[in-house]
DSSP file (Angstrom, degrees, kcal/mol; ACC not computed):
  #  RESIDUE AA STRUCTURE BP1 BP2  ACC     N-H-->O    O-->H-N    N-H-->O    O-->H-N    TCO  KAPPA ALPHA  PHI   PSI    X-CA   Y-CA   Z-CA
    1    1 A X              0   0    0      0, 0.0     2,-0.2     0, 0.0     3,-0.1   0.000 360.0 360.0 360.0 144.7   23.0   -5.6  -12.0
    2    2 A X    >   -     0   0    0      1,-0.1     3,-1.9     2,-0.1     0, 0.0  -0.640 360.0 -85.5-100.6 156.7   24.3   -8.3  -14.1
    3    3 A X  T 3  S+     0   0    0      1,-0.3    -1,-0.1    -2,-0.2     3,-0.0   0.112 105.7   5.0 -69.3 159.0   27.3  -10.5  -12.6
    4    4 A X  T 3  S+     0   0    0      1,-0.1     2,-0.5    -3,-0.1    -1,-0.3   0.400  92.4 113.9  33.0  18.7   30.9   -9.2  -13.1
    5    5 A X  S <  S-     0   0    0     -3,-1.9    -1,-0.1     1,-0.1    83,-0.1  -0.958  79.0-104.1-111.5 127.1   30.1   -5.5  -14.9
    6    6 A X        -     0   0    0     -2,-0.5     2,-0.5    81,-0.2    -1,-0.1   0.353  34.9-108.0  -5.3 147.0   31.4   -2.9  -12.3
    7    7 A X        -     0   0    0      2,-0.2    -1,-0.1    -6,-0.1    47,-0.1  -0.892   6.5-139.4 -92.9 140.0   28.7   -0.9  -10.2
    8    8 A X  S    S+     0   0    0     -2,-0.5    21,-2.6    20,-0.1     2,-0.4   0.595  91.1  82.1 -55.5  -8.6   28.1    2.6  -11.0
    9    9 A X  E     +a   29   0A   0     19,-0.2    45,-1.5    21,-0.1     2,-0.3  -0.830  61.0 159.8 -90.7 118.7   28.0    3.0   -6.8
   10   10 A X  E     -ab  30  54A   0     19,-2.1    21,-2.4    -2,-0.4     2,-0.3  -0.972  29.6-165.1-143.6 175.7   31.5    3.1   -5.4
   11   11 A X  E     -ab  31  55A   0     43,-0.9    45,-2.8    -2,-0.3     2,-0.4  -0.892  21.1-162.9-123.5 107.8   33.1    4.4   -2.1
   12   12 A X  E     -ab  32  56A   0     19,-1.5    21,-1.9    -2,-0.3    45,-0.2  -0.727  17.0-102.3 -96.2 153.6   36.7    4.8   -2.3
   13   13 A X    >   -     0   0    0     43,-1.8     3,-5.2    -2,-0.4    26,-0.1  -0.345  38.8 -94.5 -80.1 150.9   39.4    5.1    0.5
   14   14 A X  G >  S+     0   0    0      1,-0.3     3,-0.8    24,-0.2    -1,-0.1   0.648 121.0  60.4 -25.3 -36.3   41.3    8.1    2.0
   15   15 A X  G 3  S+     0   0    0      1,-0.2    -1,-0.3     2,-0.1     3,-0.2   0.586  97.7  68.2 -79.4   7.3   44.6    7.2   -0.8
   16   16 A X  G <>  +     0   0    0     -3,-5.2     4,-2.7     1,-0.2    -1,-0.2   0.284  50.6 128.3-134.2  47.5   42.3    7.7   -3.5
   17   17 A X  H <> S+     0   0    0     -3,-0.8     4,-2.0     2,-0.2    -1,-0.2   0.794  81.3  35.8 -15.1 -81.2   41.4   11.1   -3.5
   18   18 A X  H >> S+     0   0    0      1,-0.3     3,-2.4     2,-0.2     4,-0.8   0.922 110.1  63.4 -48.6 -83.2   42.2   11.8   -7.5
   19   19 A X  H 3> S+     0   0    0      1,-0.3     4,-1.7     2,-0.2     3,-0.4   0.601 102.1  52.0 -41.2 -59.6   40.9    8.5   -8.4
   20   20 A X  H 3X S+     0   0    0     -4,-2.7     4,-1.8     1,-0.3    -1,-0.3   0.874 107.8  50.1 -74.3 -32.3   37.5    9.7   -7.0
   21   21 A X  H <X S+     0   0    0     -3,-2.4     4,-0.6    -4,-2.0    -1,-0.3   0.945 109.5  48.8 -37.8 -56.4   37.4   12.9   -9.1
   22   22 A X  H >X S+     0   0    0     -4,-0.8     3,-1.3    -3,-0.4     4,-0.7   0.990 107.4  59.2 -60.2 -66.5   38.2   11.1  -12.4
   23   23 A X  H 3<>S+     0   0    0     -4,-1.7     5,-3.2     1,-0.2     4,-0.4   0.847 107.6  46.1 -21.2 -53.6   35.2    8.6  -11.4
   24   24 A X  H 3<5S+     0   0    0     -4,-1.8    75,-0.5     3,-0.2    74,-0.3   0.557 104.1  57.9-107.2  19.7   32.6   11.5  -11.3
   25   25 A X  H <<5S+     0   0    0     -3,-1.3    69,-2.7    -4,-0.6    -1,-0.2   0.359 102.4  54.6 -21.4 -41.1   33.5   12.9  -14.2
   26   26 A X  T  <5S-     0   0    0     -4,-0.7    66,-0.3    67,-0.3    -2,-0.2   0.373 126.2 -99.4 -93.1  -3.2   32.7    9.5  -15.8
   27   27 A X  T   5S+     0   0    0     -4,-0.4     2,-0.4     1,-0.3    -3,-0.2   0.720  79.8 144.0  98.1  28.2   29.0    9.7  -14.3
   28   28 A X      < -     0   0    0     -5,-3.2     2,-1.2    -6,-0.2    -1,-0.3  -0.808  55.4-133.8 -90.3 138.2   30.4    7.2  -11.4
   29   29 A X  E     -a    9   0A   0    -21,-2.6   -19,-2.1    -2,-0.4     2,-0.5  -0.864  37.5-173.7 -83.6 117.3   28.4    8.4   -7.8
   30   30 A X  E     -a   10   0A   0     -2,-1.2     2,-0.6   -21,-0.2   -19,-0.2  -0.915  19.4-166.7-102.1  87.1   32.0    8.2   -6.0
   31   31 A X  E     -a   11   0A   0    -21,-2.4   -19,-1.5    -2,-0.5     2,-0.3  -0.799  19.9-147.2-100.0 136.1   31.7    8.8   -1.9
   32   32 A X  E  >  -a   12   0A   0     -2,-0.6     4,-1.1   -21,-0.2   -19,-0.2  -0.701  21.8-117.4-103.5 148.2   35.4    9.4   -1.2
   33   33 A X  H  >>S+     0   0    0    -21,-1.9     5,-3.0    -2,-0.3     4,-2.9   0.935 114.9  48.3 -85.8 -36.6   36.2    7.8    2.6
   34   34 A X  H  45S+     0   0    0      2,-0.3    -1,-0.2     1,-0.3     5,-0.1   0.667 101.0  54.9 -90.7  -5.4   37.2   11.8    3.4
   35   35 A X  H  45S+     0   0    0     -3,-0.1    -1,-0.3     1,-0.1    -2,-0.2   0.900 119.8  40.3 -57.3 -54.2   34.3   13.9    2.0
   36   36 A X  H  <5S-     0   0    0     -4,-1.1    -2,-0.3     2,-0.0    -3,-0.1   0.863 112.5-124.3 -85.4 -42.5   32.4   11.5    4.2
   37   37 A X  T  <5S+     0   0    0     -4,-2.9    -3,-0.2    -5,-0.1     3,-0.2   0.681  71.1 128.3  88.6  50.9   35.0   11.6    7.2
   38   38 A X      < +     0   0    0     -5,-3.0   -24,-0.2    -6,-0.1    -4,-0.2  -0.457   7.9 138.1-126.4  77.8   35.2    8.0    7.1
   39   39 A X        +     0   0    0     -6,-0.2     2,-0.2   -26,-0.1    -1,-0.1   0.528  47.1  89.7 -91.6  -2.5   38.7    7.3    6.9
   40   40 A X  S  > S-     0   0    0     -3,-0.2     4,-0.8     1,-0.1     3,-0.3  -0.415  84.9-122.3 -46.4 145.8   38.6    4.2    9.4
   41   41 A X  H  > S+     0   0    0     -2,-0.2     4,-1.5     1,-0.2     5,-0.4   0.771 108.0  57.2 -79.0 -28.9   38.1    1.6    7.7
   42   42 A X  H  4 S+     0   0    0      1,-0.2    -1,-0.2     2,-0.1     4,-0.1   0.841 101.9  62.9 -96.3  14.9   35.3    0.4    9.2
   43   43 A X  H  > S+     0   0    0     -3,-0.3     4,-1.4     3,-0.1    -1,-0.2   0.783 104.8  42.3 -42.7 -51.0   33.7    3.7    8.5
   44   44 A X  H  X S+     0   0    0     -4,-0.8     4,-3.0     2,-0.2     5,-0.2   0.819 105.0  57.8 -86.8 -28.7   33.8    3.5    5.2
   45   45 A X  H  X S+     0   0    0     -4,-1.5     4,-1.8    -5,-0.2    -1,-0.2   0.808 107.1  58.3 -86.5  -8.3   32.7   -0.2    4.8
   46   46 A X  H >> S+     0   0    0     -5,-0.4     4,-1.4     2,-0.2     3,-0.8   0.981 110.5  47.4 -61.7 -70.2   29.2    1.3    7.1
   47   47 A X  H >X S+     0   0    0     -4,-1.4     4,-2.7     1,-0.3     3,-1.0   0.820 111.3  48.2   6.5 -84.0   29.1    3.6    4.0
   48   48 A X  H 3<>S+     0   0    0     -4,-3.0     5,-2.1     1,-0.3    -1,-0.3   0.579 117.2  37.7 -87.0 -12.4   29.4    1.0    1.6
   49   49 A X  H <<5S+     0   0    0     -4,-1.8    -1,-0.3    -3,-0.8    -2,-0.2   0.748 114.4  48.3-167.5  71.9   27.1   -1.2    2.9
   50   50 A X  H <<5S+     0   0    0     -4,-1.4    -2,-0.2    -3,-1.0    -3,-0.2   0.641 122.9  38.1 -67.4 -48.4   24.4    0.9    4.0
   51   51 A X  T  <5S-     0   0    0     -4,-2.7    -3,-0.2    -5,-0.2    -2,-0.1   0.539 107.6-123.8-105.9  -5.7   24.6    2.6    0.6
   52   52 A X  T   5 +     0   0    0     -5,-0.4     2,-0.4     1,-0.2    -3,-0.2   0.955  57.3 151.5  44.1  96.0   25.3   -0.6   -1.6
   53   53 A X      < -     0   0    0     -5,-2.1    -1,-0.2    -8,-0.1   -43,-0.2  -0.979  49.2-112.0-137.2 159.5   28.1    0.7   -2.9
   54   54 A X  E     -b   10   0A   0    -45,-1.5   -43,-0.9    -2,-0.4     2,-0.6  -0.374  28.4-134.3 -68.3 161.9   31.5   -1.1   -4.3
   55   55 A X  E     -bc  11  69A   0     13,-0.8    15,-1.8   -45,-0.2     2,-0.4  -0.949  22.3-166.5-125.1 115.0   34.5   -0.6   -2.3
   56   56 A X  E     +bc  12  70A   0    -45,-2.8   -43,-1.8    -2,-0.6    15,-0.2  -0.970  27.6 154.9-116.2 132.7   38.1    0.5   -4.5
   57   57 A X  E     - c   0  71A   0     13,-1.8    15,-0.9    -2,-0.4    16,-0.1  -0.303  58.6-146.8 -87.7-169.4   40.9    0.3   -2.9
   58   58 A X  S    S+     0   0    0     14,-0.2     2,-0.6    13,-0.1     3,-0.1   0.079  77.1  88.3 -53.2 -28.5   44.5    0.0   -2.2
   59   59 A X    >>  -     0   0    0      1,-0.1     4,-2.1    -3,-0.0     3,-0.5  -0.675  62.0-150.2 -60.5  99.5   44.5   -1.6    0.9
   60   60 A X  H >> S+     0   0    0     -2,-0.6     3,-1.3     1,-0.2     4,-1.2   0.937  97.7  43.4 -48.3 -83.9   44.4   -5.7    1.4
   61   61 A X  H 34 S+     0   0    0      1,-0.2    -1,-0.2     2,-0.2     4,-0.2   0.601 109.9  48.9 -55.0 -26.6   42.8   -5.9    4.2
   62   62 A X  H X> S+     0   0    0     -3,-0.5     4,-1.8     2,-0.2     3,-0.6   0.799 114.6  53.5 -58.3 -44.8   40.1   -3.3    3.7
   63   63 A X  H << S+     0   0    0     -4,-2.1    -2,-0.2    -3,-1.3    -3,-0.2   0.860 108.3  48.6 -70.5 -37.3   39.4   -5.2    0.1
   64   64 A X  T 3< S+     0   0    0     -4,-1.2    -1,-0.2    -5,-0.3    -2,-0.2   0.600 111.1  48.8 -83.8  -3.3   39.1   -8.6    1.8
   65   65 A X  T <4 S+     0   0    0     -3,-0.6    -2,-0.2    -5,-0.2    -3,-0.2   0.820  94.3  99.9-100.4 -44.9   36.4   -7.2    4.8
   66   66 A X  S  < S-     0   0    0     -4,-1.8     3,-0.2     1,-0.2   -12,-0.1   0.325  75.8-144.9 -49.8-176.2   34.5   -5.7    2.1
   67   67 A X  S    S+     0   0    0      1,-0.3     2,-0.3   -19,-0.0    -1,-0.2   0.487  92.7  15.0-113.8 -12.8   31.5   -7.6    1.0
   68   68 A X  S    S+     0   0    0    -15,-0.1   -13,-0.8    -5,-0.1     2,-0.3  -0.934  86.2 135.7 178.3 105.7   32.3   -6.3   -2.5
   69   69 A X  E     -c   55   0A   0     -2,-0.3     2,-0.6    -3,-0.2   -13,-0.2  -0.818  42.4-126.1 176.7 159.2   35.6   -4.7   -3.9
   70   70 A X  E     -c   56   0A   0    -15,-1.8   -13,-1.8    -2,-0.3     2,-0.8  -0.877  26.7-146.2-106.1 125.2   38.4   -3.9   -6.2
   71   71 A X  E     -c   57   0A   0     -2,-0.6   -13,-0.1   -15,-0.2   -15,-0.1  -0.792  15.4-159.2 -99.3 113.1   41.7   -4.1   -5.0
   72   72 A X        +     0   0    0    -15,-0.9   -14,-0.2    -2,-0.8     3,-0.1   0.201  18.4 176.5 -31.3 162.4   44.3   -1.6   -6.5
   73   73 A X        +     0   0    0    -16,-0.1    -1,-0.1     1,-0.1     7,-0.1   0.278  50.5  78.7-157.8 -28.6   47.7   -1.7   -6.6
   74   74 A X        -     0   0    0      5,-0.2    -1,-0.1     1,-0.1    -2,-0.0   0.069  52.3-153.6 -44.0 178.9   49.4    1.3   -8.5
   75   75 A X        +     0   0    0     -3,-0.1    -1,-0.1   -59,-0.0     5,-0.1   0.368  69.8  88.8-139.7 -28.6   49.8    4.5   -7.1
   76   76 A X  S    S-     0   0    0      1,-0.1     4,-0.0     2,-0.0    -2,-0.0  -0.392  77.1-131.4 -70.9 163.0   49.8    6.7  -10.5
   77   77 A X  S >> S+     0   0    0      2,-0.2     4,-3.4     3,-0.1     3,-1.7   0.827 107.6  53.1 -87.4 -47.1   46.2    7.8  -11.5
   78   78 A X  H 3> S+     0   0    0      1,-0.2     4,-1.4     2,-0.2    -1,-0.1   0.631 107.2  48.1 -56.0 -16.1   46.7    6.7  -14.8
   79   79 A X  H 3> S+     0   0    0      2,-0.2     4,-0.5     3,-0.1    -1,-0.2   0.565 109.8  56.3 -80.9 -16.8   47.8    3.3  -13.8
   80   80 A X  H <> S+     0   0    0     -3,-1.7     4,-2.2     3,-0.1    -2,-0.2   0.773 106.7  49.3-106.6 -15.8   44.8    3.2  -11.6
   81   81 A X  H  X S+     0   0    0     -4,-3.4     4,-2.6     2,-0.1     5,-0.3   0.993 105.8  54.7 -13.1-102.5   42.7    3.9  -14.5
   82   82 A X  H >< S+     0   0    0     -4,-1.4     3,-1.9     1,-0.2     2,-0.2   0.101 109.7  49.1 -25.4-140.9   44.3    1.2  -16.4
   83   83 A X  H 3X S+     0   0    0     -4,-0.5     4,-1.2     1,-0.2    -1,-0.2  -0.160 109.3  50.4  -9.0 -71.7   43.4   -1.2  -13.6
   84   84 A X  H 3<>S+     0   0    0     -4,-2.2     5,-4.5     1,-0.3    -1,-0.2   0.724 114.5  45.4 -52.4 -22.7   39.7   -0.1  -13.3
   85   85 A X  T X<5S+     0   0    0     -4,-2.6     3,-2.1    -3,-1.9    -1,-0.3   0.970 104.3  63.8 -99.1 -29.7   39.3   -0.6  -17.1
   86   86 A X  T 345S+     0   0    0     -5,-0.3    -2,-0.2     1,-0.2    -1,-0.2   0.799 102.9  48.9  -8.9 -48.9   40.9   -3.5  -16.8
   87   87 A X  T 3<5S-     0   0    0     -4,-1.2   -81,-0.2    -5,-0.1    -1,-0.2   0.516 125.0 -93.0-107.2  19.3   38.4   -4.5  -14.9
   88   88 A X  T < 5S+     0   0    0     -3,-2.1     2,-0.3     1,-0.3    -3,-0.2   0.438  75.7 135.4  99.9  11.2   35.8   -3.7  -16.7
   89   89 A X      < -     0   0    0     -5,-4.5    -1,-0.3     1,-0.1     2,-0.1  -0.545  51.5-115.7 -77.7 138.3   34.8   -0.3  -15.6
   90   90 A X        +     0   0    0     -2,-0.3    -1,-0.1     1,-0.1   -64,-0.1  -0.246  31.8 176.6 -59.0 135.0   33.8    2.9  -18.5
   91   91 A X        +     0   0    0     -3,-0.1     2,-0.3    -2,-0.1    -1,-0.1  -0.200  28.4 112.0-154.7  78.6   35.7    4.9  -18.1
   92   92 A X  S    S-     0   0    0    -66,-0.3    56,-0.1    59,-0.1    -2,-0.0  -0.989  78.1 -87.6-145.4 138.5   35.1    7.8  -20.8
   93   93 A X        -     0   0    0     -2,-0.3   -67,-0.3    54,-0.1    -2,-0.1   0.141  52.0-105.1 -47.5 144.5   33.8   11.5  -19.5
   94   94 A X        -     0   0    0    -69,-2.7     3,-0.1     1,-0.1   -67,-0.1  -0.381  32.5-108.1 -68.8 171.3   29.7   11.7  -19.2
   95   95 A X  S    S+     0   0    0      1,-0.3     2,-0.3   -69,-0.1    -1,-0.1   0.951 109.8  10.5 -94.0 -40.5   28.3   13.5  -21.8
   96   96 A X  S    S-     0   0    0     -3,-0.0    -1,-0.3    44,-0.0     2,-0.1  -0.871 106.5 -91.4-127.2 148.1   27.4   16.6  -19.3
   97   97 A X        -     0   0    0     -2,-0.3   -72,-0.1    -3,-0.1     3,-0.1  -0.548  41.1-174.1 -80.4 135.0   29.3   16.1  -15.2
   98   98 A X        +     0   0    0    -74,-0.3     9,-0.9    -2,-0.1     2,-0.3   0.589  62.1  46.0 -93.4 -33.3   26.5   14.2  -13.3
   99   99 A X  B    S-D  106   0B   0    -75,-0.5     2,-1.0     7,-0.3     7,-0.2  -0.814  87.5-106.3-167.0 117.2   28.5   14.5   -9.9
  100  100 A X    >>  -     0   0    0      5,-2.8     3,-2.5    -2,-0.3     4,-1.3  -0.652  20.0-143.7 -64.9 102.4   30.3   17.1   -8.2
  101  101 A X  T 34 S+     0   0    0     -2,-1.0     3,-0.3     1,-0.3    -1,-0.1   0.750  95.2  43.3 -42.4 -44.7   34.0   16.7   -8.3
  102  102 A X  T 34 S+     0   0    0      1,-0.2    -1,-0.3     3,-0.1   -81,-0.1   0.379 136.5   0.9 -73.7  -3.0   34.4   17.9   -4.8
  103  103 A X  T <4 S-     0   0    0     -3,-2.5     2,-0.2     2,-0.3    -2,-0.2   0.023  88.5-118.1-164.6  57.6   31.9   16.4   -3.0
  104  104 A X     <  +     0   0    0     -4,-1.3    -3,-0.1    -3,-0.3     2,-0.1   0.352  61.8 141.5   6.4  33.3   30.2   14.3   -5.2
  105  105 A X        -     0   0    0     -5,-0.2    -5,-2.8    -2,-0.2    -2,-0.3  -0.405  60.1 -85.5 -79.5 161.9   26.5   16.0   -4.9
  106  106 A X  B     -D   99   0B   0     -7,-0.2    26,-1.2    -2,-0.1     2,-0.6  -0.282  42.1-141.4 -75.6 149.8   24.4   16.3   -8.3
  107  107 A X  B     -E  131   0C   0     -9,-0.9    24,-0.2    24,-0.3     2,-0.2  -0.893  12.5-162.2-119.5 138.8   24.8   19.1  -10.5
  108  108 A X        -     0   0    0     22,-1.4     2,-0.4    -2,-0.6    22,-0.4  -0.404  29.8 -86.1 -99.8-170.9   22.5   21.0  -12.4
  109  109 A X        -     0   0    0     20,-0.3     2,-0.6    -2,-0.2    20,-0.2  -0.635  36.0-124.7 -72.6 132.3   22.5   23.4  -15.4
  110  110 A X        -     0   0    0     18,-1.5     3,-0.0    -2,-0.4     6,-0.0  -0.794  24.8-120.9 -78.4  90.1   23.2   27.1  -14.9
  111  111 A X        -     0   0    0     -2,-0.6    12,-0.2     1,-0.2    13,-0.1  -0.093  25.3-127.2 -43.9 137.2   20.4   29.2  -16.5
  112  112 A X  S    S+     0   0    0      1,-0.2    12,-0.6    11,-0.2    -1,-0.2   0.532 114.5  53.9 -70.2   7.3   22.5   31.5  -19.2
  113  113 A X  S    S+     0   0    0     10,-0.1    -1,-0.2     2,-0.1    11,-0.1   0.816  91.5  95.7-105.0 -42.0   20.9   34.7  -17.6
  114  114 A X  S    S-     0   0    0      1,-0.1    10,-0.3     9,-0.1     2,-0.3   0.021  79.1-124.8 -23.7 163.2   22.3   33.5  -13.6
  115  115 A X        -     0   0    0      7,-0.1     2,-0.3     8,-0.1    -2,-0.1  -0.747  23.8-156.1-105.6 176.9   25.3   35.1  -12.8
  116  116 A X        -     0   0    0     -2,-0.3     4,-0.2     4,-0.2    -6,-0.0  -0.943  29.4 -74.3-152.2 139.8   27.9   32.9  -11.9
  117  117 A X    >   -     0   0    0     -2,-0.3     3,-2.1     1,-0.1    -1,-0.1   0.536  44.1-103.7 -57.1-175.1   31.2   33.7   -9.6
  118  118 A X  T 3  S+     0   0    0      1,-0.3    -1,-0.1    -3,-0.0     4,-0.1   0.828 117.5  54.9 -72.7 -30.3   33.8   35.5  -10.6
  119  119 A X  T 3  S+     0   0    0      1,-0.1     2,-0.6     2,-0.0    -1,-0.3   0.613 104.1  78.2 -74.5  -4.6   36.4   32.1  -11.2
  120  120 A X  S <  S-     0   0    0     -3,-2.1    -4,-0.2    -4,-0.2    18,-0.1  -0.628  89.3-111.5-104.3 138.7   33.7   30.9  -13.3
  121  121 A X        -     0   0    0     -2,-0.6    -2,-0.0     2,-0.1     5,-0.0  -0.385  46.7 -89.9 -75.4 168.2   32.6   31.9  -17.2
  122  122 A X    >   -     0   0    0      1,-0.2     3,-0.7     2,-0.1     4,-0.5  -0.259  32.1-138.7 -95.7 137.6   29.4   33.7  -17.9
  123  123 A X  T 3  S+     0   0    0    -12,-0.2    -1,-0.2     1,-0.2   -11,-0.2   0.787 103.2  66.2 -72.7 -21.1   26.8   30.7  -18.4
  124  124 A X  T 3  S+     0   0    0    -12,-0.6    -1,-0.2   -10,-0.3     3,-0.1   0.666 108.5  35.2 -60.4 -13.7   25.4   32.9  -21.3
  125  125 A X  S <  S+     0   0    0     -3,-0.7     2,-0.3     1,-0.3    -1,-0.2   0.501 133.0  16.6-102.9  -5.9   28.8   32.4  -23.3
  126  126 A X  S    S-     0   0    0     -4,-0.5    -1,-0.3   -14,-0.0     0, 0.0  -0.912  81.8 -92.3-173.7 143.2   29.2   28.8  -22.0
  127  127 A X        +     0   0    0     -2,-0.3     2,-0.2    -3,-0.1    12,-0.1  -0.073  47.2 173.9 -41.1 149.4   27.7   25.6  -20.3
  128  128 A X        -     0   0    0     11,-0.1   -18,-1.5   -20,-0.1    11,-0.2  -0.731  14.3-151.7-159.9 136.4   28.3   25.9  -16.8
  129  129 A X  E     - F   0 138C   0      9,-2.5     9,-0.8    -2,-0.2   -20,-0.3  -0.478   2.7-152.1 -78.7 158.4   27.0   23.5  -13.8
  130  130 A X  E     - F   0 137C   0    -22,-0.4   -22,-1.4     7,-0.2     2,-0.2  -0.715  17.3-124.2-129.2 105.9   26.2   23.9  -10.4
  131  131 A X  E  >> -EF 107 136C   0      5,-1.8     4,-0.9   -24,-0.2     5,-0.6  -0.358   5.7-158.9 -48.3 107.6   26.3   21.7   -7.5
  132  132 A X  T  45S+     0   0    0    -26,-1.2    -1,-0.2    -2,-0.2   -25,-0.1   0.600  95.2  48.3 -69.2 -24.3   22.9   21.6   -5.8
  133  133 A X  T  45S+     0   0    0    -27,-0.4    -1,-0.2     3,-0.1   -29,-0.1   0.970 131.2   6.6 -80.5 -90.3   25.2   20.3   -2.4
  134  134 A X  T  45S-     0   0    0    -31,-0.0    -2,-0.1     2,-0.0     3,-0.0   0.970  93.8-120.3 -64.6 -54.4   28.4   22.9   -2.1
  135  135 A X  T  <5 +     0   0    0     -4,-0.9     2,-0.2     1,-0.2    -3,-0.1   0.628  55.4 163.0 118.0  30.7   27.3   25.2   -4.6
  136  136 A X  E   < -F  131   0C   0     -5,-0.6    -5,-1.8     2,-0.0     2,-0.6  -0.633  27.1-145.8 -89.6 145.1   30.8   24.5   -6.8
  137  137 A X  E     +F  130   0C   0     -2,-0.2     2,-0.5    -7,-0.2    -7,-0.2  -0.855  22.2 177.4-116.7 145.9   30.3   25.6  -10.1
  138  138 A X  E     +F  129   0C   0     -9,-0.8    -9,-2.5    -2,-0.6     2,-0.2  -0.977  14.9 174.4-166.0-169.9   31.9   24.0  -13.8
  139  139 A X        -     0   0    0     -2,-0.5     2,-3.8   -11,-0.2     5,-0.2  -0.889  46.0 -74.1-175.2 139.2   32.4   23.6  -16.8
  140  140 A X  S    S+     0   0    0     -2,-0.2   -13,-0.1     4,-0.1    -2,-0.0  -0.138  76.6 123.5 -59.4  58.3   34.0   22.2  -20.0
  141  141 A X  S >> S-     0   0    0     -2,-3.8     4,-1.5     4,-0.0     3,-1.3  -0.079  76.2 -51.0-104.6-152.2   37.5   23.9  -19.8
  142  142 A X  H 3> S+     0   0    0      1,-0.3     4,-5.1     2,-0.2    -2,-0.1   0.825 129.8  54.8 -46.3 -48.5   41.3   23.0  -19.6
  143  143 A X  H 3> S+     0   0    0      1,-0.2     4,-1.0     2,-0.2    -1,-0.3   0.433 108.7  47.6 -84.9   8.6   40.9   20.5  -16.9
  144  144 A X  H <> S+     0   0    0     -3,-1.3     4,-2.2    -5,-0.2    -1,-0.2   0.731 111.3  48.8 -44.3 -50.4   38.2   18.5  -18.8
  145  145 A X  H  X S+     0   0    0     -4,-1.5     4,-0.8     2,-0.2    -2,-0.2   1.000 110.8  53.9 -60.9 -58.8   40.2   18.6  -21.7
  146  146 A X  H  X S+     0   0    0     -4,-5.1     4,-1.0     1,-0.3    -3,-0.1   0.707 115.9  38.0 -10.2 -86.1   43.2   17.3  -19.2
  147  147 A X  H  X S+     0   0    0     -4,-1.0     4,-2.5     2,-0.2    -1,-0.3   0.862 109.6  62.7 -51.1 -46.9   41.2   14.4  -18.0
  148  148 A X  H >X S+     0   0    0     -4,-2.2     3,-2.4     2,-0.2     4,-0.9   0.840 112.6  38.1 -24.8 -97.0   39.7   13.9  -21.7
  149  149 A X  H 3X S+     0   0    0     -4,-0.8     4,-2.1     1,-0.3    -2,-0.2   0.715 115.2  55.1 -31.0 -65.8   43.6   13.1  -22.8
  150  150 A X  H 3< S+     0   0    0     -4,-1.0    -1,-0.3     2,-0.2    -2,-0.2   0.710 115.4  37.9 -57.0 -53.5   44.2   11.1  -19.4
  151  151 A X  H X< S+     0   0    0     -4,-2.5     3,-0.6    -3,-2.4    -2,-0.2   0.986 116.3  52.9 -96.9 -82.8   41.1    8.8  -20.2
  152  152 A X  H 3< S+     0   0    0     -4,-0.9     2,-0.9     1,-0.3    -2,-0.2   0.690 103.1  55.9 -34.6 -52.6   41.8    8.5  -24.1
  153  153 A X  T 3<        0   0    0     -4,-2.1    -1,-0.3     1,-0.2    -2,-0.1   0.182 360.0 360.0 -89.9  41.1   45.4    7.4  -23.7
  154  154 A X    <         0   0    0     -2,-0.9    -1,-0.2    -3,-0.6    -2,-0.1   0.668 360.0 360.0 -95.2 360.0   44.3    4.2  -21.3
């Protein structure tokens, strides 16, 4: 990886729940400290680097043990956007979700003939993913668009 551009790898801590959604939307592998049940801090810096992963935070002291990390300081999700592209991270949705928003396992394609549950639309009238990990399933809808607008207006 070449010196100062962002990792695609990242482990964030227990305050940054949203933040780690928006991130694997954007094709980032995001392990979030409570997906993992490492909300100690030095849980989560085992994580990160075992896994080589960047560490984002809010915390100063957790950002200064890291071996690697970005330290936060907003609290809004769009302000902690702004930061991250600030600092040189993409941040624009992947062209198809790479990542499972809820527990960041890979997602595939939904054969249009599958069925697919009942909160979800029929993969024959529309893309739909599945995560190989929970088994969560989705799709380009409202909250895509949401996060679309969210990312466009940083």
């Amino acid at each position: 990886m070449p010196e100062n551009t962002p990792s695609d790898r990242l482990a964030l801590d227990a305050m940054l729940g949203k933040l780690a959604t928006y991130l694997r939307m954007c094709g980032y592998d995001t392990a979030y400290a409570l997906d993992r049940d490492a909300e100690a801090d030095d849980d989560l810096l085992a994580i990160a680097e075992h896994e080589d992963r960047l560490v984002i935070t809010r915390d100063s002291d957790l950002a200064a043990r890291a071996s690697e990390s970005v330290l936060l300081s907003e609290r809004e999700i769009a302000d902690q956007l702004r930061e991250l592209a600030d600092a040189g991270f993409r941040l624009s949705l992947a062209p198809e979700p790479g990542y499972c928003g809820v527990c960041n396992g890979p997602v595939e394609a939904v054969d249009p003939v599958e069925p697919t549950p009942e909160y979800a639309p029929s993969a024959g009238d529309e893309r739909v993913w599945r995560c190989t990990d929970c088994g969560q399933h989705f799709w380009k809808g409202s909250h895509w668009a949401s996060v679309k607008a969210t990312l466009e207006d940083l």
